[in-house]
N, C-alpha and C positions, 0 to 999 in steps of 0.2 A: 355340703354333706346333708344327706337326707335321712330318716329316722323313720321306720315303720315296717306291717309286719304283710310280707307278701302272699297272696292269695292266688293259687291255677286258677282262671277262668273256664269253667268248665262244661257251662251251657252254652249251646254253640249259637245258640242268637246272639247270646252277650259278645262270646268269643269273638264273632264275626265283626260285630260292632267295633270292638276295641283294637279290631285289625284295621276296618276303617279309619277311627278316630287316628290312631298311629301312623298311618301312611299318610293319613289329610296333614298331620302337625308338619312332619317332615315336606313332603312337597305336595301342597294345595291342588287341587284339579286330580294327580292322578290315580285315585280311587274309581272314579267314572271313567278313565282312560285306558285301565287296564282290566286286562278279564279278571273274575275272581278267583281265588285258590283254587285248585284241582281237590279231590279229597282227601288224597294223600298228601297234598302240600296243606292242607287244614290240618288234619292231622298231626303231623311230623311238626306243626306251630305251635307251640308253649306260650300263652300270655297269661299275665300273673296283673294282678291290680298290687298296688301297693296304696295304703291311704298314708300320706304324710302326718306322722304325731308331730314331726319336728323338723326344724331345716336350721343349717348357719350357716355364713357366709363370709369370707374375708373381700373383703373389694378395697382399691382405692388404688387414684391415680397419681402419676408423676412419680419423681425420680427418690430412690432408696432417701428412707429417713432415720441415716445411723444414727450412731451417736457417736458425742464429740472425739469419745475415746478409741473407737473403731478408724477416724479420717485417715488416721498415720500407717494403718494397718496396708501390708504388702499383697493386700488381694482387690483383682477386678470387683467391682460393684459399678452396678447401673439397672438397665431395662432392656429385656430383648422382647421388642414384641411378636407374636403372633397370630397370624388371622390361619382359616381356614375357608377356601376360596374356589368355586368350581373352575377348573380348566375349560379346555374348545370341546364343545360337542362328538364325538366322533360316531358314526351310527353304527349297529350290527352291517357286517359283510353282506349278512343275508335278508335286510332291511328291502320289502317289496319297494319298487318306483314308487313313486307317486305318494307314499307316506310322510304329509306334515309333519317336520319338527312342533310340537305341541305348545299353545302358547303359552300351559304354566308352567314351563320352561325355559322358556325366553325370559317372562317376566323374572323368576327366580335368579337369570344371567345378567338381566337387566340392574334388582335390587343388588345384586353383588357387586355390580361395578359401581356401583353411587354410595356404597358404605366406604 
């Protein structure tokens, strides 16, 4: 949970910037890969800075830690994990010949198979 008060970015150097920084977090490399917004796709793009006042977090690993009084109790408990995991590549239909699949892409298929 994050705690803070959002802000339109609204000078378009900033703007552009924080479209950058946003696409580099997500997948590295394709900033330089792909053309820039058209001016209508600038446009019609909302980004908002948020500065974090506050953040919490629940985390922790292994299996539920009832309690003694719950053991008898007539309900499933346990852990369902889940990961979120890129599938096979498939290209646009319309994808010209001779267009490399991109390496940070591979790379990004590659990390995903080694977590």
């Amino acid at each position: 949970m994050l705690f803070g008060r959002g802000e339109v970015v609204d000078d378009p150097g900033q703007k552009l910037e924080a479209m950058r920084v946003f696409t580099e977090k997500i997948l590295p490399g394709r900033w330089d890969d792909a053309r820039r917004p058209t001016e209508k796709e600038f446009k019609a793009t909302l980004m908002v800075s948020v500065p974090i006042d506050a953040a919490s977090a629940k985390v922790r690993t292994g299996p539920p830690g009832d309690d003694p009084a719950d053991l008898g109790l007539d309900v499933w408990a346990g852990v369902v994990p889940y990961r979120l995991t890129p599938g096979d590549p498939i290209p646009a239909p319309d994808l010209p010949d001779g267009v490399a699949f991109p390496a940070y892409l591979q790379t990004l298929l590659d990390q995903t198979l080694l977590d």
